[in-house]
C-alpha positions, 0 to 999 in steps of 0.5 A: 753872509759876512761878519759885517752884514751879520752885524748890521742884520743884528743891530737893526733886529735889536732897535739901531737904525739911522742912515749912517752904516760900517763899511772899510775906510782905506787905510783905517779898517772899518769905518761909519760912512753916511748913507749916500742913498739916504736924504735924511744923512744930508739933512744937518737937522735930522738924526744920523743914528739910533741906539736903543739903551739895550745895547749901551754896554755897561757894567751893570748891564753885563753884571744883569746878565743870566751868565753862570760862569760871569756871575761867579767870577765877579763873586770870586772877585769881590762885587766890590772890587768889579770896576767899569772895566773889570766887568767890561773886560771879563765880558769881552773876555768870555765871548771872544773864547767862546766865539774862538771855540765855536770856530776852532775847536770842540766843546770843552766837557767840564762845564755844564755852563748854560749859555752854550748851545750844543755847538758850543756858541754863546747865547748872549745878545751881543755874540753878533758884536763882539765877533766883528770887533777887530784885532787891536793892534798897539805897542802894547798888544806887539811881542814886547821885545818888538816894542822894546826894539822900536820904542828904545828910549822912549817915554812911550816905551815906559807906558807900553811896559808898564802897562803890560806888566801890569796886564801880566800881573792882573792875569795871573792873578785872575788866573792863579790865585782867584782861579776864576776862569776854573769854571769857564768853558774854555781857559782864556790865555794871556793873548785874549785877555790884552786883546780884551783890555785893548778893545775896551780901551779903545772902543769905550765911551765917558758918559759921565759928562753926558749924565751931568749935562743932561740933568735939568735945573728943576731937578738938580735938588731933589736928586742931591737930596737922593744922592745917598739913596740913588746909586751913580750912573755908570761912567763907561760904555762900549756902544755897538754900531757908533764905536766904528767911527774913526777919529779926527781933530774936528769931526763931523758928528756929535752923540748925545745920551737920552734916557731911551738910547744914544743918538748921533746928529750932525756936528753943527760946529765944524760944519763948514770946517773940515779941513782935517778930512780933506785928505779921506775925502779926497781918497773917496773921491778919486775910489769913487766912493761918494759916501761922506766918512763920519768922524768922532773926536777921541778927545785931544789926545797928543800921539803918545796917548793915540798910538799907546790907546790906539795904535795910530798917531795923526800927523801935524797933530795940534796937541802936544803934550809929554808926560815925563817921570820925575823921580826923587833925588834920593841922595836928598837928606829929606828924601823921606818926609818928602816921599812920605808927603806926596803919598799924603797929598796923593801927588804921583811922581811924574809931570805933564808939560803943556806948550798950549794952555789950551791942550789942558784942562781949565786950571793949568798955572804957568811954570815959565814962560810957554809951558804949563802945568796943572796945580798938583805938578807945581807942588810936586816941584815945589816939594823937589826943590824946597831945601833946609835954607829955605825954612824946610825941616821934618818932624815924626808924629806918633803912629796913633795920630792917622796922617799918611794914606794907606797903600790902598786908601781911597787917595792912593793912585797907581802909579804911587807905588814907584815910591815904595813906602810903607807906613810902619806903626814902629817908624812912625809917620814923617811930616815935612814943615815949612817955616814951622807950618805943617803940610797936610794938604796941597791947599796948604802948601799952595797957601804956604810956598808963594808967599815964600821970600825965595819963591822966584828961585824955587821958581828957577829950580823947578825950570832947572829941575824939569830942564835935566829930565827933558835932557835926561830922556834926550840923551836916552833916545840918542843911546839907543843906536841905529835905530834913532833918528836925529831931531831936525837941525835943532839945539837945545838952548840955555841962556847960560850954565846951570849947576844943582849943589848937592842938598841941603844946598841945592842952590841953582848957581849961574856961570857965565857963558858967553855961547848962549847956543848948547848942542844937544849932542852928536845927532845920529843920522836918518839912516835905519835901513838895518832897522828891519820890520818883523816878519810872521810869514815863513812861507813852504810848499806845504803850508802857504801863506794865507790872505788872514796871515798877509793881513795880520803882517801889513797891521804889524808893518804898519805899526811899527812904521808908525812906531819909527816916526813916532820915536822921532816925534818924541825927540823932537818934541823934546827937544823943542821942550829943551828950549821952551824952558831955556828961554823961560829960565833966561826970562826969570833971569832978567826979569827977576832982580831978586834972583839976579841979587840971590845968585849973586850973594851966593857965587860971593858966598862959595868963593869965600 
């Protein structure tokens, strides 16, 4: 019997059923398809799919589970410090090396570790799940110098190394210093353990909505009143049988979570919409395939986001969103008060464009015109660009008054530690002031920076600011070589030349230009033919290579085919970045006489 039969046996005998069953979708491995021999999966009213509660995989139901070596290794770890996907990792962890020793080799002798048979295969209930669950091909699972080789200048290749590095570090320390695997039948490597985080990542589900959405009216009281008493419904699940469906803009089904399982019903609002399948369902069509593929929405992701989870990008897609790094300057002379403010605010040093508000969430604020950005963004820049001039100044409060967040608050966020900065009690804690008011809260500076006589320009210096980092990340890709390939026939365009003064003047001042049209730079061409795709097969006589090794290499080619022609997304979304904030920094120009008279004042200023 297959895999894939063994688990849908398995999945009936523990409760799934519906209409709806897995099978492969051409091109997209495993998918859920409607059951073309099942009236009810044509029937829009009727339910597609049932999955009892039992199955809904979440933290507290793996730390329930009667597992020694689980046990002790979220004792180990702290039960505290056992998030969602700590406790959902480890579990998907243990299975797959028992699963690997059941069929690779024999028993380990050092453990008298329960869950084990005598062949060395796991009792849990979910053996049957986790031994259909693919191989997760990302660039973050990919040898690094493979991503490195084809993700070069990339914001994506800042993520993909960050998060293996971060993956690194988790290991060894799980490893090393806690030793919690000492007492595992068999010791995990570093390869089972980013499989393991890989598949919950892009397997998971967000209940959280769910919770909120199904709590009624009549009860929404009493249950604030026993918040303090009643611990929180777990967030992240992995859901067996429904996590096959494949993604699309606009999917076809939609699941609901009641308080005996999880159900799937037909998507009533793109019913008569499903222009974004077409192109699956003609393939069915033509394979004589009449079964319909059921699709979720994974959420509105932009490619970054769905090849770095994924490992796949969706042509055309609708949403286009970067992410993009802001350091500080550090020569700025209010590099510290400043640092030391967004440690306390909790604002992380990076910004996420938006060119639709409607790829965002509900609070996004306007940056210029046709980009947004959310609230907390806005600071950040505001922070960037506030100068001496301006009414900026710092001041030091004793180490007893409690200002800064610890490295390890509450408030703290991962990607905070770029600023690496310790509070010392000796040194004191920093405190940026704007016209003598104290900012200790992003309402405050919210309340403070827009009634600001020079807030049109703080305006345009945040345009500025953004525009050189999205000519800062232009410019990497193009140094990467031969295996970049050129924006198509696009410049970036700039209303006129700007220049940043060193702080504490850091003045935006215009000259005059009359080619309003800048070319980025020397495009490189299209060509990439050197740029090889890698190779794991070295066939011989003696060892031939195997329909499992023809496999793993089309998913690897297929990657780093999706890899190439994302690299190229990238420029040219940034490219088409770079004129959005021109145009929005030529408006602020003509529209704002204020800014107009500023800049005057100033050029007046320096020529004197």
């Amino acid at each position: 019997m297959s895999l894939l039969a063994k688990f849908c046996t398995w999945a009936k005998n523990h409760g799934v059923n519906g209409c709806l069953v897995p099978k492969e979708a051409k091109g997209m491995g495993v998918g859920l398809f409607a059951d073309p021999l099942n009236s009810n999966c044509s029937d829009d009213q009727e339910e597609l799919l049932f999955v009892p509660s039992s199955l809904l995989l979440s933290r507290s139901l793996v730390k329930s589970m009667k597992c020694d070596s689980l046990q002790k290794t979220f004792e180990a770890i702290g039960m505290e410090n056992v998030t969602e996907r700590v406790a959902l990792v480890l579990f998907l962890l243990y299975e797959r090396v028992l699963l690997e020793r059941q069929h690779c080799g024999p028993p380990s002798t050092h453990s008298n570790e329960t869950p084990l048979d005598s062949n060395g295969s796991s009792d849990s209930v979910f053996a049957d799940y986790v031994a259909i669950l693919p191989v997760v091909r990302t660039p973050v699972t990919l040898d690094p110098e493979t991503a490195r080789g084809y993700l070069a200048g990339t914001l994506l290749l800042d993520s993909v190394c960050a998060k293996r590095a971060k993956l690194e570090i988790e290991f060894e320390a799980l490893s090393g210093k806690l030793g919690v695997f000492e007492h595992w039948p068999v010791r995990p490597s570093l390869d089972n353990f980013i499989w393991a985080d890989a598949t919950f990542w892009s397997r998971v589900l967000s209940f959280k909505s769910q919770w909120g959405h199904r709590l009624s009216e009549d009860h929404k009281e009493e249950q604030e009143q026993q918040q303090d008493r009643v611990p929180p419904k777990d967030d992240m699940h992995m859901v067996p049988f429904l996590d096959f469906a494949n993604h699309a803009a606009k999917p076809n089904i939609r699941w609901q979570v009641d308080t005996d399982g999880l159900r799937v019903w037909h998507n009533e609002e793109f019913q008569g919409d499903r222009s974004d399948v077409q192109e699956e369902s003609d393939v069915q069509e033509e394979s004589g395939d009449q079964a319909e593929e059921m699709f979720l929405s994974y959420g509105n992701k932009p490619n970054m986001e769905l090849l770095f989870l994924y490992g796949f990008t969706l042509p055309g897609n609708p949403t286009q969103v970067l992410t993009l790094a802001m350091p500080m300057d550090e020569d700025d002379p209010y590099y510290m008060p400043k640092a030391h403010t967004l440690m306390r605010l909790g604002i992380p040093p990076r910004i996420t464009l938006y060119t639709e508000k409607s790829n965002g969430p509900a609070n996004l604020v306007e940056l210029g015109h046709g980009i947004w950005v959310s609230p907390e963004a806005q600071c950040l820049l505001w922070i960037y660009a506030l100068n001496e001039e301006d009414g900026l100044s710092a001041l030091i409060e004793e180490p007893n008054v409690k200002l800064c967040v610890p490295r390890d608050g509450a408030h703290s966020d991962e990607n905070m530690e770029e600023a690496d900065l310790v509070d010392e009690d000796t040194v004191g804690r920093l405190i940026l002031s704007i016209q003598k008011k104290k900012i200790m809260s992003k309402e405050l500076l919210q309340a403070v920076v827009p009634k600001l006589e020079i807030y049109p320009i703080l305006v345009l210096r945040s345009l500025v600011l953004v525009t050189e980092r999205v000519e800062y990340y232009i410019a990497r890709i193009m140094e990467t070589g031969d295996k970049v390939q050129k924006a198509e026939h696009t410049e970036i365009v700039y209303p006129a030349s700007y220049e940043a003064l060193p702080y504490p003047k850091a003045e935006v001042v215009l000259t005059p230009n009359e080619n309003s049209k800048v070319p980025a730079a020397s495009r490189l061409g299209r060509n990439v033919g050197d740029c090889l795709l890698p190779t794991l097969l070295e066939p011989d006589h003696e060892h031939p290579i195997t329909s499992r090794q023809l496999e793993i290499e089309t998913q690897i080619s297929n990657l780093v085919s999706m890899m190439k022609s994302y690299r190229i997304e990238e420029l040219d979304a940034l490219v088409l970045l770079g004129n959005i904030l021109g145009e929005a920094q030529r408006l602020c120009l003509e529209e704002n006489p204020y800014i107009q008279d500023y800049l005057a004042r100033m050029q007046t200023h320096e020529t004197e």
